[in-house]
N, C-alpha and C positions, 0 to 999 in steps of 0.2 A: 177481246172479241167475245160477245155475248153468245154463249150455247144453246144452240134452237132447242126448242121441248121435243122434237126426236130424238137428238144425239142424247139427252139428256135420257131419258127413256130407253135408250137400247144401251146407255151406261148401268142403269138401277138395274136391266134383266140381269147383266152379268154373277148379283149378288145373291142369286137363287139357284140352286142347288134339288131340285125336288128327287123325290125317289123312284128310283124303276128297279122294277122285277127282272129277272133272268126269265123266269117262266109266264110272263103277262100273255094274255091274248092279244092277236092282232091288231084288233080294236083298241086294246090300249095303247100299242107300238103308236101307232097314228096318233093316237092321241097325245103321247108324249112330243113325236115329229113336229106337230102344231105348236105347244108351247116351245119348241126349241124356235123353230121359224120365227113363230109369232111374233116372241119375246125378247130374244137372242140371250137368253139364260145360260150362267156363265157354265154351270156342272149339273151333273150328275152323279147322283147316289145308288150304288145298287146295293141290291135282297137280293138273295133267293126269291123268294116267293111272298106272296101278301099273308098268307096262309101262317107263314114262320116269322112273321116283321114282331117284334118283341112287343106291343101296344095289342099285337090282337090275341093274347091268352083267353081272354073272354069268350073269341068267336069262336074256339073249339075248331076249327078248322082243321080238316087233317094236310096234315104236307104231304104234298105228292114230290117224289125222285127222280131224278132224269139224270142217267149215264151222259147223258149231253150238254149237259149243262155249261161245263165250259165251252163247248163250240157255241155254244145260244150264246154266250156273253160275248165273244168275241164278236160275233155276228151282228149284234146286237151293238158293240160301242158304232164296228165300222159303216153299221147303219146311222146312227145317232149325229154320229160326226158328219157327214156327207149330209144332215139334212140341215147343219149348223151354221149360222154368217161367220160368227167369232169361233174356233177350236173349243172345244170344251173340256173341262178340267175333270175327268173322270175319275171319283172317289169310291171307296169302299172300305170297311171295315174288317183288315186282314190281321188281326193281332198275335194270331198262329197260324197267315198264310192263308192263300186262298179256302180254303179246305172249309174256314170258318162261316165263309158261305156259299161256297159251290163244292158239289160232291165230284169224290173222284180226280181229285187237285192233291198235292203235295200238301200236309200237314207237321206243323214243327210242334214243339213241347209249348206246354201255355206261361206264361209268365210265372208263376211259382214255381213250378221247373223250375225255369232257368235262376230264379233267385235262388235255388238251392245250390248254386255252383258255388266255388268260392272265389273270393274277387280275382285270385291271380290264373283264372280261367274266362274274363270276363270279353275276352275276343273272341270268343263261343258266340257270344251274344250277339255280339258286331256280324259274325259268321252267319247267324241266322237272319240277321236283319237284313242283309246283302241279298241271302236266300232267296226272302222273300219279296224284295225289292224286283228283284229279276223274274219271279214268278208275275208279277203285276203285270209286267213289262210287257211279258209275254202273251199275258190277255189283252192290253191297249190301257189298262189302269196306270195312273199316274202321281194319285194322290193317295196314302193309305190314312184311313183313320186311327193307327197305333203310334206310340205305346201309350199303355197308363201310367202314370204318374202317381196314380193314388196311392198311398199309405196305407197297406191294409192293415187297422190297429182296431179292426171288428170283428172277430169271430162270427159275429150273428148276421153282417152284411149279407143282403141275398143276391146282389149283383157286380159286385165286383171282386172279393174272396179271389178266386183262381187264377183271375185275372191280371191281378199284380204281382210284382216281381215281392212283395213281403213288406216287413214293418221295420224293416230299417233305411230310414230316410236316406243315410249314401249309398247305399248300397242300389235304392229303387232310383237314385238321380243318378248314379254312376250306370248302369244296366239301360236305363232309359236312353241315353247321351251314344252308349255304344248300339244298338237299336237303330236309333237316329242316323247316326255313322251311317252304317254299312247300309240302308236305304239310301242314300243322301250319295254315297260313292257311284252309285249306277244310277243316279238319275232322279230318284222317287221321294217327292216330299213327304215328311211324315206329321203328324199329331200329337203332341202331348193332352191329355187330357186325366180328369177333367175339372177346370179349376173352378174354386182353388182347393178343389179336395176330396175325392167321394169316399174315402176309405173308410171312416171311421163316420158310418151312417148304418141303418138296422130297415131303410124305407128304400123298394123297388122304384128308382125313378119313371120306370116306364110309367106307373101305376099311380104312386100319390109322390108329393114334395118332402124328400129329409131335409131337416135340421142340422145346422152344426151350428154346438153353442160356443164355442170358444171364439175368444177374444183376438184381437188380432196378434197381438204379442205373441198368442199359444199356437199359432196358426204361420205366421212367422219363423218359430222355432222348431214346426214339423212340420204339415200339411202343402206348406209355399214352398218348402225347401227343393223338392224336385223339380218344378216350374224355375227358380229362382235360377237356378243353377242351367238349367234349360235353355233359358234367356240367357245368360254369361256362353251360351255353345251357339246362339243363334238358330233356334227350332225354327223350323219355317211354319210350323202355325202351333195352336193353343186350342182348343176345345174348351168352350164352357159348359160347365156343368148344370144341371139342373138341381139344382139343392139351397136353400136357404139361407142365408150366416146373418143372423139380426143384426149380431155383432158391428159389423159391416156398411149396412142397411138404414140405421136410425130405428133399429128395433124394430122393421119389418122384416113377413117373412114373404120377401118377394123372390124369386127365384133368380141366379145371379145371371141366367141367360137373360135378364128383365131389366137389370139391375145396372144403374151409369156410373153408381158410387163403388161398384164391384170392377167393371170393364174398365173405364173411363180412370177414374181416379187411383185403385188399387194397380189394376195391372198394365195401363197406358202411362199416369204419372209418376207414381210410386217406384211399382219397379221399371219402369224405364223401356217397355216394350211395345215395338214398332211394326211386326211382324203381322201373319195375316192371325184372326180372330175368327173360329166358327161358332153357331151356335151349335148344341146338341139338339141330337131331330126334335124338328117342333112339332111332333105330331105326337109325343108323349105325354101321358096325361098330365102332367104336375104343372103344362103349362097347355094345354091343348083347349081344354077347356074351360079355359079364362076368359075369354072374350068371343060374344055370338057375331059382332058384325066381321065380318071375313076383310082379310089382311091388315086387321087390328094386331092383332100377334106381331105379324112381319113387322108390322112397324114400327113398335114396343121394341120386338128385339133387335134393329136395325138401330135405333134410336140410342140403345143400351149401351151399343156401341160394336155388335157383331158386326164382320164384313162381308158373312159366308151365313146365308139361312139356311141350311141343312133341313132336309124333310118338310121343304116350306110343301103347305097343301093347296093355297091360294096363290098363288101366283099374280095372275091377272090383275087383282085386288088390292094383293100386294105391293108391286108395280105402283099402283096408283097410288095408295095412300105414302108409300115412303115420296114421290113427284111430290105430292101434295104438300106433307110437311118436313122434308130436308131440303138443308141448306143446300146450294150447290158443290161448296167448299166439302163438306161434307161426302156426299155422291163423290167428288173427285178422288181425296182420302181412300176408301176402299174401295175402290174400282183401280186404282193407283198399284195399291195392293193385289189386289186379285190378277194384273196382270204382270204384275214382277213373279208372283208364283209360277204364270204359265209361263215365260220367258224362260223360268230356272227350266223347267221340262221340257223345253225345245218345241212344245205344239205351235207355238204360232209360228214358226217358218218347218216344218216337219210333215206333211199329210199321210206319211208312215204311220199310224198310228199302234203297231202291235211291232215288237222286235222278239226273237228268242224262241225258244223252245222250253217247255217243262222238261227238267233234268230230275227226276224221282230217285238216280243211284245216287245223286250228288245231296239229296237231301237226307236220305236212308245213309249215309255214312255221315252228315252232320249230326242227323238222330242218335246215333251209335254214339258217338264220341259225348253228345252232352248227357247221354244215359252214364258213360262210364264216371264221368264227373260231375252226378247228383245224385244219384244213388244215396241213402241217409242212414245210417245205422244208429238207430235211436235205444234197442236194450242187446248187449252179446253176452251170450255166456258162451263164448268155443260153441258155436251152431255145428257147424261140418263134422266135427270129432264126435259131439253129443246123433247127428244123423246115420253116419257111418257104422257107430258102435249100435245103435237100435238097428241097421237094416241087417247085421250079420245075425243078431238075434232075432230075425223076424219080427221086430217090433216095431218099426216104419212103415207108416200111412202116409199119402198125402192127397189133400181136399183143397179142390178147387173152384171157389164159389162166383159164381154169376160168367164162367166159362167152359167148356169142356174141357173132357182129360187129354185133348189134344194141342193145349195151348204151349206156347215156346220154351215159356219156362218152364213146365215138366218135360218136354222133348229136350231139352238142354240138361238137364239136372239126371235125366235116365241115361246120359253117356256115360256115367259113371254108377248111378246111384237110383236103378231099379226099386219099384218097392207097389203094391198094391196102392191103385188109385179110384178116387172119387171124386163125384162132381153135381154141384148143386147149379143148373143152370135158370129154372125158376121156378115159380110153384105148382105149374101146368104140367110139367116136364120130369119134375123132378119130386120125389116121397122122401122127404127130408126128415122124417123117422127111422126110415131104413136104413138111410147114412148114419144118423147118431147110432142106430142100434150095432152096426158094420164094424164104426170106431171103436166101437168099447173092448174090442180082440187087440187096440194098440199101445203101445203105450208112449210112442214121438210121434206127430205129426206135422208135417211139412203144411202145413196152412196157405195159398193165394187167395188172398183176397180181391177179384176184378170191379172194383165200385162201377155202380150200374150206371149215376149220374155227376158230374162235376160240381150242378148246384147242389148247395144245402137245403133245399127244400123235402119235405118226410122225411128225413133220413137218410139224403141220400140215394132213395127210392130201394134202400137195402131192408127188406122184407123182417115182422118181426119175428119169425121162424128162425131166420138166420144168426139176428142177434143172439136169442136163444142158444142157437146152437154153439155161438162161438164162448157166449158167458159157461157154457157146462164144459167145454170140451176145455178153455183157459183154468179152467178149476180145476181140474180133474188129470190133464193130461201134460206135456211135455210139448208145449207147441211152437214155434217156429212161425213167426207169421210175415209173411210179405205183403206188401199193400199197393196195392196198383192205381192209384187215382189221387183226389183232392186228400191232401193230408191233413185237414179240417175233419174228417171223418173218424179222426181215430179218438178223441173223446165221446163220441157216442158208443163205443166195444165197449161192452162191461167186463170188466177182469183184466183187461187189456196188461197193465202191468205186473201181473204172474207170467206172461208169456216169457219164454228162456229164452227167445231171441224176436227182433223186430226191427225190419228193417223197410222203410218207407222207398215207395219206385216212382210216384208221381204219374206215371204216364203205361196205358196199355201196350202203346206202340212194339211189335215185335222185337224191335232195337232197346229198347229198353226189359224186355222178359228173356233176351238173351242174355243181354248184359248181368241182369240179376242172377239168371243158373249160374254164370261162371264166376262170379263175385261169389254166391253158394260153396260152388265145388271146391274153390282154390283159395276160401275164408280169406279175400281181398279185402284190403284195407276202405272203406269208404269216405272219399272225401267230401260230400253233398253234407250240408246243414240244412236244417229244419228254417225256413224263410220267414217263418213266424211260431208263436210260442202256441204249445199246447199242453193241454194239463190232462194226461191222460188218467182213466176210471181204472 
């Protein structure tokens, strides 16, 4: 029986995905309601805000905050849904949990955390991904955009670094697979991405197209390995990535969201994967503006072999050109697709669309426990005995930069281990001459470091005052340093290896600055490794 050009047409909407905001105005709400009616468009993507969407750096926009934000979202799906013919596949990008884009949500450690566990803790991981699986839930989300998959074997990487679970291939396909798991036990499909590879790239996809020049044998034997391994566990979808592999290609650099001999051939024939296929949001530059007649894009990357347009912005347009030039067979294929995902999540016979509650004690005692088992002790000389012996001599400081003197880890560290304190909170705030002048009365100081930013961009955003102060104070003094953030930052310290003790936290989280005092106080053995290599100054 031949498929009228309706049925056919409310099949192709299913394959769009566009993006909505949490905080959009009214006018846009409606306007979204239209393309759902309209089109009968299979999902939706949220932001935060248009303001924080990773493509608008440029606009300088300031992001505005709303303590309500998760009620607007919920509000928000069960509006969406009620205005929808087909149930819609509600996606987001939660890779540490809501938190990543709605404020005032339960927050888990970012994936190099958890790579710093060690494998025979690696149900932490599975524990967090359940987590977070249940947090979704409990908004009416159904599809998360995580884990990555990527290899991170770049230090210079400006978008994915923190992101991944590190640069050892089993270890980021074993963490990935538990991840998956524990989303996948309560319901919640998840994402691997993004293939076949962004780790080992130096270019912001939001902005321009990376390279990867390796061959495919070299790609094979790293980069594929976590996807490969993914597909042998059955991930219920794949992310593609925006990045280039000539390799690949016939020596173009087309983007493999573009790309048939990437989709089609490498990861539909090659490795043997059946599952659903997104693109990554088309609204990034590296492929955004490639083409001026509108729903050229969708239908390049529909053609490529996506089943899922993420962040399509033409819709309508869209729509038509893929009618226009796909097969039926084809339309059938991923629409096929797109509704065995919704079947796994129960919305097409389900009109509950939110189940649960946010449990914040239950996530703060997950927090705790993968603090205590990633914690990373990278230089010790006897720190506690070396503390101890300086506070009976009045000869212990401790400075705390880019937090106050009221943060967890000195309120943990002072049940035992009093001692005059400082705090460099920024340069407005803080005369960071009168600290260095303050220190020169000590001679051990307890060092926290609170990194200001997780990207590598300036520095970190760690001020060059500060460098400064730690290059004289590493020379000159007895320091002690703990490090609160991306551990990509510690080759930028200068002197960094004079310090007498060093021990890497990954995370500000209160669960994790406890965990560090008492690890401190009672010179606890640390099990966490370093997830990736660094050459410290």
């Amino acid at each position: 029986m031949k498929m009228t050009a309706q049925a056919l047409r409310q099949k192709v909407g299913q394959f769009f995905f566009p993006a909505v905001f949490i905080n959009d105005t009214e006018e846009n709400i409606q306007e979204t309601e239209r393309l759902i009616k309209e089109h009968n468009i299979g999902g939706l993507t949220f932001f935060h805000s248009r303001a924080s969407a990773a493509t608008n750096y440029e606009s300088k926009k300031k992001i505005v905050f709303n303590d309500d934000s998760y009620q607007k979202i919920k509000d928000l799906i069960v509006r969406y849904q009620k205005a929808a013919p087909t149930p819609l596949l509600i996606s987001i990008d939660a890779e540490w949990g809501l938190a990543m884009r709605i404020e005032k949500t339960p927050q888990y450690p970012y994936a190099i955390t958890l790579g710093a566990l060690p494998e025979s803790k690696s149900s932490l991981v599975y524990q967090v991904g359940k987590q977070i699986g249940l947090d979704l839930k409990a908004a009416g989300i159904h599809y998360n955009l995580s884990p990555l998959a990527d290899i991170n074997n770049n230090p210079n990487n400006p978008v994915i670094g923190y992101r991944s679970f590190g640069e050892n291939k089993e270890k980021v396909a074993d963490f990935s697979i538990e991840y998956l798991n524990g989303m996948s036990e309560v319901g919640v499909l998840g994402c691997l991405k993004h293939f076949p590879g962004h780790g080992n790239t130096n270019v912001d996809s939001h902005l321009g197209l990376p390279v990867l020049n390796e061959t495919l044998e070299e790609l094979l034997e790293n980069e594929l390995y976590p996807f490969i391994k993914g597909i042998e566990n059955n991930v219920d979808s794949i992310m593609i990535g925006h990045l280039a592999v000539p390799s690949l290609n016939d020596g173009k650099n087309t983007s493999a969201t573009l790309s048939k001999p990437i989709i089609e051939t490498l990861l539909r024939k090659q490795l043997g994967y059946d599952g659903l296929v997104i693109s990554d949001a088309l609204n990034m530059h590296s492929v955004s503006k490639l083409y001026e007649t509108k729903g050229e894009l969708e239908w390049e990357a529909f053609n490529a072999g996506n089943d899922v347009l993420c962040f399509a912005e033409n819709v309508p347009e869209g729509i038509e050109t893929i009618l226009k030039n796909a097969s039926p067979e084809r339309i059938e294929e991923s629409f096929n697709r797109i509704m065995k995902a919704k079947e796994k999540v129960g919305i097409l016979l389900d009109n509950n669309f939110t189940s649960g509650e946010l449990d914040f004690e239950k996530t703060s005692a997950l927090n705790f426990e993968v603090a205590q088992h990633s914690i990373t002790k990278i230089i010790d000389n006897t720190n506690t005995e070396l503390a101890f012996e300086a506070q009976k001599n009045s000869q212990l400081a401790k400075l705390s930069l880019y937090k106050g003197i009221e943060n967890t880890f000195f309120q943990t560290l002072n049940t035992k281990l009093e001692s005059p304190e400082f705090a460099f909170e920024n340069l407005e705030v803080s005369d960071i001459k009168t600290i260095a002048s303050s220190l020169e009365n000590f001679e051990t100081i307890i060092i926290s470091l609170f990194v200001p930013k997780a990207k590598p961009m300036n520095n970190f955003e760690i001020d060059d005052e500060v460098l400064e102060l730690l290059s004289n104070l590493l020379q000159t003094k007895k320091c002690i340093v703990y490090v609160f953030g991306n551990p990509y930052v510690l080759p930028i310290i200068p002197y960094l290896t004079k310090a007498s003790g060093l021990i890497q936290v990954y995370q500000d989280f209160n669960e994790f600055q406890k965990n560090a005092g008492i690890q401190f106080l009672e010179n606890l053995t640390c099990n966490g490794k370093l997830p990736v290599n660094i050459d410290l100054q």
